[in-house]
C-alpha positions in Angstrom: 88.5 121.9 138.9 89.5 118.7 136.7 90.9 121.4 134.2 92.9 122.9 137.1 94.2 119.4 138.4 95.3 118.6 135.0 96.9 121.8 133.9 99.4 121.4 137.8 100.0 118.0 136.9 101.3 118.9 133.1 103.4 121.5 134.6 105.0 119.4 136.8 105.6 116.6 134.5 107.4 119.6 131.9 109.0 120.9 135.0 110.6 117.5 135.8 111.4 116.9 131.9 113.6 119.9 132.1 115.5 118.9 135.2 116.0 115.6 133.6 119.3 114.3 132.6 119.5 114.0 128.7 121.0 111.3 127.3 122.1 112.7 123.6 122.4 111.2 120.5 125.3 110.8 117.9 124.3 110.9 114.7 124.9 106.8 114.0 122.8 106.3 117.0 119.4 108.5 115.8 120.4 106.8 112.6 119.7 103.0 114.3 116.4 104.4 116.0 115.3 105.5 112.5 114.2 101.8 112.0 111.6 101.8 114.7 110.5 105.3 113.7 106.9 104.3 113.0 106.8 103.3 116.7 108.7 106.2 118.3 106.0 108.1 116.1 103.0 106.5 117.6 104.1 106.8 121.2 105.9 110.5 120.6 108.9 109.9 121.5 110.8 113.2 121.5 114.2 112.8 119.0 116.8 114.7 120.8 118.0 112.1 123.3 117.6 108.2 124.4 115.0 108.6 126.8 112.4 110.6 125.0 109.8 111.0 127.5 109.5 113.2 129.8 108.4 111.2 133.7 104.7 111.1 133.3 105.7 109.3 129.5 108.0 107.4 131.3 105.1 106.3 133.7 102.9 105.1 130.5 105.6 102.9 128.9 106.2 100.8 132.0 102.5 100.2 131.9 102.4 99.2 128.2 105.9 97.3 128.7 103.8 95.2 131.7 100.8 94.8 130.1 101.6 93.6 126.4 105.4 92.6 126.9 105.4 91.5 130.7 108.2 93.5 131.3 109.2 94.3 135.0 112.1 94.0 136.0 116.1 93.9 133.9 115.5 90.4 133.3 111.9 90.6 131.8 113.5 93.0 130.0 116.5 91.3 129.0 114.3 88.2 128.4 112.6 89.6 125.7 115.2 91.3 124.0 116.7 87.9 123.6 114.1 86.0 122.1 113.2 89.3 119.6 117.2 89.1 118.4 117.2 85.2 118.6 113.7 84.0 117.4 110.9 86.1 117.3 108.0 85.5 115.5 109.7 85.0 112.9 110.8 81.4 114.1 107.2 80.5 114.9 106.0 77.3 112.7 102.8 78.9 112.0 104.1 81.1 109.4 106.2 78.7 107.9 104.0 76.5 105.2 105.8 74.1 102.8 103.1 73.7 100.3 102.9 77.6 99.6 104.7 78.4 96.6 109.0 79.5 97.5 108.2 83.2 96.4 105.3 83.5 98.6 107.1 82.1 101.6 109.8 84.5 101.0 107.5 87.3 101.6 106.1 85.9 104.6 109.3 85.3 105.7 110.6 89.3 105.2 107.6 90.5 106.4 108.1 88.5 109.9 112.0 89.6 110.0 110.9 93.2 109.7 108.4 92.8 111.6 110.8 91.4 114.9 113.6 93.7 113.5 111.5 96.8 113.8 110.7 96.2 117.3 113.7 95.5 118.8 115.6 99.6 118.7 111.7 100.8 120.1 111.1 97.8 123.0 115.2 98.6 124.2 114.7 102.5 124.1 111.7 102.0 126.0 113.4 99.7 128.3 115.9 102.1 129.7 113.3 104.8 129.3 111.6 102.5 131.8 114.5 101.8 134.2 115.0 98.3 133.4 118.1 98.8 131.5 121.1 101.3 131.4 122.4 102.9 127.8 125.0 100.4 127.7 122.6 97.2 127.1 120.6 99.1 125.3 122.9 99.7 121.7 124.5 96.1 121.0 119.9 95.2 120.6 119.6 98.1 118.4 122.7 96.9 116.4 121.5 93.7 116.6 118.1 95.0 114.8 120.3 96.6 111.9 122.2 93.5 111.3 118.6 91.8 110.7 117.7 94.3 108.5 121.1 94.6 106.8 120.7 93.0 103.5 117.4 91.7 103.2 115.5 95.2 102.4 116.3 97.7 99.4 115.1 101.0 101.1 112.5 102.8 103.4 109.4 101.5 101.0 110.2 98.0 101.0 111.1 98.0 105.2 108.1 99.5 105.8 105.5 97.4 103.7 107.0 94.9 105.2 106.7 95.6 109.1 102.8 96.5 107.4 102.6 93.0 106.4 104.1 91.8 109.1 102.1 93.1 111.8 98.8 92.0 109.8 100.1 88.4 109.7 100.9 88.5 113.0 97.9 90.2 114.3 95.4 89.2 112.2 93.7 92.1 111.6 93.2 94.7 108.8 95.0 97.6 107.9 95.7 99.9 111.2 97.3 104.2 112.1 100.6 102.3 111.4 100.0 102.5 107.6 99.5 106.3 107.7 102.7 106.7 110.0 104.5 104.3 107.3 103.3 106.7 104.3 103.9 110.2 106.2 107.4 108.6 106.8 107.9 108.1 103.0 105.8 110.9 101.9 106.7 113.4 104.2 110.5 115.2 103.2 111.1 116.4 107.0 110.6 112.7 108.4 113.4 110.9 109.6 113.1 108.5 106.8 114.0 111.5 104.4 116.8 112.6 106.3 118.4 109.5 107.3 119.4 107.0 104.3 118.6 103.1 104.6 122.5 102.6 104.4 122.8 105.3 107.2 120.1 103.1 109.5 120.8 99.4 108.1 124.5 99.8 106.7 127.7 98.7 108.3 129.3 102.0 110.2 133.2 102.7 109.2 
């Protein structure tokens, strides 16, 4: 019976996904998301169009933008985006030590930039997948994310140890799935890392 229950509510939710209006992508557009692809990985988000989720996805990222962002309305949203784009953790005095040595600080201080940069395209997307924001709002953040990135990275390798390091010093906590996302990414030459350049994802658009 629970098989049953599940296999109707699946169909609808696919059902529903088709009648869904798409929101497509240019190609400068899936190039910006390519900077938060190890989170659009994690959470499947489809790569065709802006929303990629179907409702019953759509469903599960307003519960994770409640329960770790406290995201419920367009200005919880909008809140956030802010202080990701304007300060992040990246600003926080705990990862800022004078007596470390300049080099090491400097890694510290890439790995918290990537590490606010990389969220910023996957917490906007998820944002108007969520209703809290419309397309419109939802670019100028992702351009935002790509002018912190702009500059401060050589490629794909060195932006993703970073975010790596990043979410360890922030978290706390050893190695996670992230790091085998990160590597498929690299690794991997159908992965959107190997199809888009850095300069296509990072780079100024003419």
């Amino acid at each position: 019976m629970a098989l049953l229950v599940g296999f109707v509510i699946w169909s609808l939710d696919a059902l529903s996904g088709l009648l869904d209006r798409k929101v497509p992508l240019d190609d400068r557009q899936r190039s910006r998301l390519a900077l938060a692809a190890p989170y659009f990985t994690v959470h499947s988000f489809r790569d065709g169009d802006l929303t990629g989720k179907r409702p019953l996805g759509r469903l599960r990222i307003r519960r994770l933008l409640r329960k770790d962002w406290y995201i419920r309305d367009e200005a919880t949203a909008r809140e956030r985006l802010e202080d990701l784009v304007r300060e992040g953790h990246r600003s926080d005095p705990r990862f800022q030590d004078p007596t470390q040595p300049r080099e090491d600080q400097a890694l510290v201080d890439r790995a918290m930039l990537a590490w606010d940069a990389i969220r910023i395209p996957f917490l906007a997307r998820c944002c108007f997948a969520a209703g809290f924001i419309d397309e419109a709002t939802v670019w100028p953040y992702v351009e935002a994310a790509a002018a912190l990135a702009r500059g401060g990275f050589a490629g794909w390798p060195q932006w993703g140890r970073a975010f790596l390091d990043g979410r360890v010093l922030w978290g706390g906590e050893a190695r996670s799935y992230y790091e085998i996302v990160v590597d498929k990414l690299l690794k991997d030459p159908k992965s959107v890392w190997n199809r888009v350049s850095w300069q296509q994802a990072a780079g100024g658009w003419r």
